[in-house]
N, C-alpha and C positions, 0 to 999 in steps of 0.2 A: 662232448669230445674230451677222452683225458688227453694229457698233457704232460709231455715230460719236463717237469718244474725245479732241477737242481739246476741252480746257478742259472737259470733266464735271465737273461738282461734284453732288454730290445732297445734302441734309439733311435728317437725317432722324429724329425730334421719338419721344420715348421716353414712355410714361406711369408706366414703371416699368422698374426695375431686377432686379426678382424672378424667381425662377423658374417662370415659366408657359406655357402657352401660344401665351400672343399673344407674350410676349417671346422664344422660341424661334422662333416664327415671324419675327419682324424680326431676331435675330439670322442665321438663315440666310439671308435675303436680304443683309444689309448684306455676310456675307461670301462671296456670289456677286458682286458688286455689283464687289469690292475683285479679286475675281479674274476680271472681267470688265476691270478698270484702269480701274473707276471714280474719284477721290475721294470720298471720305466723312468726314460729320461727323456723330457723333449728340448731341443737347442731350435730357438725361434728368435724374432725379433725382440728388441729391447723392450720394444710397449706395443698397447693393443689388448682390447677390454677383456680379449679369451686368456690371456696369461696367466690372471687370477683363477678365470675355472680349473686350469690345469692343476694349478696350486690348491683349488679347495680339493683336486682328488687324491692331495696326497705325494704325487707326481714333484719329480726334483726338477727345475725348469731352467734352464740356463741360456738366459739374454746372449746374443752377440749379434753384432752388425752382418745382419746376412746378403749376403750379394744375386742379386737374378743375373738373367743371362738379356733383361729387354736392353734395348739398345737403340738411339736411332740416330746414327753416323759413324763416320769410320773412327773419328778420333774420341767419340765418347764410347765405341765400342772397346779399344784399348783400354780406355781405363777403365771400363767394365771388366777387363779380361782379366788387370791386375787385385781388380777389389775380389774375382773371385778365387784366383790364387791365394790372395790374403785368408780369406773366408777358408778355404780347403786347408791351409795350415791350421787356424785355429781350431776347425772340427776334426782335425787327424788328432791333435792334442787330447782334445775331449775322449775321441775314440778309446786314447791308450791309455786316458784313465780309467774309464769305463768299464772296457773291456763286455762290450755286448756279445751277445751271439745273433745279434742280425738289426740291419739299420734300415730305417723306415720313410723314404723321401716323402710329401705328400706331394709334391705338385712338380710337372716339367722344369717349372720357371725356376728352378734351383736344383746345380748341379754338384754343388760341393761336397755335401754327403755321398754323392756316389764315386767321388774321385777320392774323398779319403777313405772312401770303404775299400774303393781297388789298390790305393798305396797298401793299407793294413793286409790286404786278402781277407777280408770281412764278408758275409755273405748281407748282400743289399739286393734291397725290393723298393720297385717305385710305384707308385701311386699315380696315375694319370687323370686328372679333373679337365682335361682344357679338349677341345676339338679344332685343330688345327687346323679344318677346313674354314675357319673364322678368318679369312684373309688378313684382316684389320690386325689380328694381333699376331701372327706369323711374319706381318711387317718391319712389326715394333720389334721383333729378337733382335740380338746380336750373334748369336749362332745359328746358320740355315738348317732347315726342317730336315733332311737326310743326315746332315752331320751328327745334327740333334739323336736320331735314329739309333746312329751306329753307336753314340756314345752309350745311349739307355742299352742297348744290346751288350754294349761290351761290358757294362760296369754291373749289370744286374740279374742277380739269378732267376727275378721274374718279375715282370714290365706289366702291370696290377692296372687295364682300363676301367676306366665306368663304363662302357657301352662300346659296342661294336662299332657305331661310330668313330669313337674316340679313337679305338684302335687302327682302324684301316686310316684315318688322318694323318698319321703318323708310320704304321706298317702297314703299308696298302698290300702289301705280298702278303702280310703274315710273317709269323717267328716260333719258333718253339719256344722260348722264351715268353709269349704273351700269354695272359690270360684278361680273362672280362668278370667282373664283378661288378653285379649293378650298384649302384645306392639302394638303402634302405629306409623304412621310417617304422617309427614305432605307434602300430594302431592305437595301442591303450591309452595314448594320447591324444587322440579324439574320438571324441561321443557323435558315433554315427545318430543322422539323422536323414531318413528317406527326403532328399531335400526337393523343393520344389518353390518355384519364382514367387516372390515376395504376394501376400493377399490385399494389400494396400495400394495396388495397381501403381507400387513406384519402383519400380527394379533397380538393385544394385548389384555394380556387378567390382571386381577388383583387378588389383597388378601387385605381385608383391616380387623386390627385385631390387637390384642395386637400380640408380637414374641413370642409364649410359645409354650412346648410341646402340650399342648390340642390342641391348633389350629391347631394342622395337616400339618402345608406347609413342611414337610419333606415327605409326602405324597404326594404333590401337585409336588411336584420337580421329585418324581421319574414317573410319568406322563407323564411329562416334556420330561423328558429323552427315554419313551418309545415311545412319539409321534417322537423326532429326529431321532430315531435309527431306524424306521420303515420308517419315509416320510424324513430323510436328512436333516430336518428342524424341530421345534417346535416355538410357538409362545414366544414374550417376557411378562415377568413376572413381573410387577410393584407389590414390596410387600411394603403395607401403612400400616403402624404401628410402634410402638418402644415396648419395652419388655425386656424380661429376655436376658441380654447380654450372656451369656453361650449360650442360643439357637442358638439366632444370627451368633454366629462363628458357629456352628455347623451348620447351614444354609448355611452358605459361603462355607465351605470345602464339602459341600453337594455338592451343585451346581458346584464347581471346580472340586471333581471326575466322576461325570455325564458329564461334557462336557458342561456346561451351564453356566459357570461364564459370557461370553457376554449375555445373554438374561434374567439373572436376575438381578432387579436392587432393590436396597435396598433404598425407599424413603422418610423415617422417619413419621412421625405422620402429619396428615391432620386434620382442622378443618374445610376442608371446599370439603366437600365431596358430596355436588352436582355439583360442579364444574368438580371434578374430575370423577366421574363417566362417563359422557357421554363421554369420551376419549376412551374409552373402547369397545370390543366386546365380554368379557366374566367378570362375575366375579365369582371367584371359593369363598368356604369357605368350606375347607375339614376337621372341626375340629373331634377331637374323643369324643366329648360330649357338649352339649350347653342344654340351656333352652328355648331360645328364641332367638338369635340372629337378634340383628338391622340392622345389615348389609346386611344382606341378603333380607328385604324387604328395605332398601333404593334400594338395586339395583334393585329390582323388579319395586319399585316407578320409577325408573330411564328408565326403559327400557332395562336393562341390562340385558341379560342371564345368569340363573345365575344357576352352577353345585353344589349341596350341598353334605352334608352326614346326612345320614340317623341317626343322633345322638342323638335324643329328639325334639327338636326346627323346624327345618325344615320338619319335616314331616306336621307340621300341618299349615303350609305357602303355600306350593312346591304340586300341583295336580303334576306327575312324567309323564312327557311327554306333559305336557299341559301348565305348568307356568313355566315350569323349568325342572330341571334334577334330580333325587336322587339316588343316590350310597351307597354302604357299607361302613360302616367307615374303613377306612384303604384297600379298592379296588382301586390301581389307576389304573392296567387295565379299571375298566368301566369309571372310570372319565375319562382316556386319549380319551375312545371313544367318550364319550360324548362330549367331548371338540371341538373332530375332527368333529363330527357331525354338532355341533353349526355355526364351522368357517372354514365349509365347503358350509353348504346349507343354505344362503342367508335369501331364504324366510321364511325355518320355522327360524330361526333364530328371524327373524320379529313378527311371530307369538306366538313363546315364551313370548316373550319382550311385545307383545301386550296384550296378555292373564296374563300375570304377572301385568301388571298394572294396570286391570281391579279387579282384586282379591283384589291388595290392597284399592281399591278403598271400593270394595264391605264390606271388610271385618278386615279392618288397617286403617282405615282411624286414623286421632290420634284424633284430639274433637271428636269423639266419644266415643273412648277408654279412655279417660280422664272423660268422662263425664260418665262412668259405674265406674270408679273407684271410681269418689265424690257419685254418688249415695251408694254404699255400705258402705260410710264414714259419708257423711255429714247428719243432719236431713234436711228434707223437711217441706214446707208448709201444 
């Protein structure tokens, strides 16, 4: 794609600096962006371990106290209201130093860059990682979901989903304003390997994921439990992730009353998750709502089988029976079958894995996906 490259500036507005999804996603754009000869500026939180990588690209990064829109009560709502008018002056300032030709929200939960974009008349594009059919955290806002709507409408010259999902949560009508841009990942980061259930007759299978309610592994345990109590055995359980310590214990005495405290093993956060993949002969992600989930195609890229839930995000990864597995949210009956299925039969096993990384190939690849997102951003030649 050329690029018309005099005086580009883009900025582009962080809600966080942590290791997740959606920030993995803005970090690979910002440094397609920087190797496109963009400039870049990202205004993110004060700390959070991604700050640094922005800074080894190069990238001028500037801390400030960024304000969300969660809430949960009328009088903490208010002074949410004021931290984000505070928030919206300080980024209007940045703006008019800057002087961009287009600003980069990455996530709902922060509206300030879109409010100082519309004070400036700046042209702004938002990012949507969340699926606001997740009851639970549509709760937690302090600005209701239509409001929320009309605001991304009015403030943005294009409202940027990860999945179809994501966007009818939000614009159930539709907008000429929306577009869908999946996630991507990048194959050359893992070494396919026709995968098939371990030959030591001890399957393992994984979770990799923040520990929170949504993600479901309270769901994935009692599976667990249902495959032991049936075959005398179930497979062991590597759960990669850190999170809401409350879960965590709840997790533990999960697996201690099911009879699984041996076969779950709790192994704190990975950053190096093609590595850890291919160890594997299954990877579950049973959460009760997602937008997109990266995980779930690295393991696809990986070769990994991989059981999901039917929750927004996977459906539109997952052919059901052909790349993978898709279950009800909160069915661990069909997940325990599926699982027994995978890492039982060898071959389709192989054929899952193989068909799974054909898709992402076809249809995830990430410069590609990267490169539909600068087109709806950047001007062209």
């Amino acid at each position: 794609m050329e690029l018309l490259l005099v005086q580009t500036r883009i900025v582009f507005i962080a809600h966080s600096f942590e290791r997740g999804g959606a920030q993995k996603c803005l970090y690979d754009f910002v440094r397609y962006c920087c190797g496109e000869g963009i400039e870049c500026m990202v205004i993110g939180p004060r700390s959070g371990p991604q700050l640094q990588d922005f800074r080894n690209l190069g990238v001028e990064v500037i801390p400030v106290r960024i304000a969300s829109i969660w809430g949960s009560g009328t009088f903490l709502d208010i002074i949410q209201y004021i931290k984000i008018f505070l928030n919206t002056v300080q980024i209007t300032r940045l703006l008019l130093r800057f002087r961009p030709i287009a600003v980069f929200t990455n996530s709902s939960t922060i509206i300030s860059g879109a409010l100082a974009s519309r004070i400036l008349k700046l042209r702004h594009f938002w990012h949507i990682h969340e699926n606001f059919d997740n009851i639970t955290m549509e709760a937690s806002f302090a600005i209701p979901r239509k409001a929320l709507s009309k605001i991304m409408e009015l403030t943005s010259e294009k409202v940027i989903f990860v999945s179809n999902a994501a966007m009818k949560s939000i614009l159930p009508n539709g907008s000429s304003k929306a577009a869908v841009v999946h996630n991507g990942v990048d194959l050359s980061r893992f070494k396919f390997q026709n995968h098939s259930v371990s030959k030591d007759n001890k399957p393992c299978i994984c979770f990799l994921g923040a520990l929170e309610h949504r993600r479901g592994v309270d769901i994935l345990l009692l599976a667990l439990a249902l495959l032991k109590h049936e075959n005398g055995r179930a497979p062991r359980l590597d759960l990669w992730g850190s999170g809401d310590p409350e879960y965590s214990r709840l997790l533990k005495d999960l697996a201690d009353e099911l009879g699984l405290t041996e076969q779950v093993r709790f192994m704190g956060y990975t950053n190096s998750i093609e590595q850890v993949l291919p160890k594997y002969d299954a990877l579950v992600a049973p959460s009760r709502g997602e937008a997109f989930p990266l995980t779930v195609l690295e393991g696809m890229a990986a070769g990994v089988p991989v059981v999901a839930t039917k929750c927004g995000g996977p459906e539109e990864m997952i052919d059901d029976g052909i790349s993978g597995h898709l279950v009800d949210v909160g069915d661990y009956r069909h997940m325990a079958r599926s699982l027994e299925k995978i890492l039982e039969d060898h071959e389709y096993a192989g054929r899952l894995a193989a068909e799974a990384r054909s898709k992402v190939s076809r249809s995830f690849e990430l410069s590609r996906q990267l490169e539909k997102l600068a087109q709806l951003i950047l001007p062209s030649s």
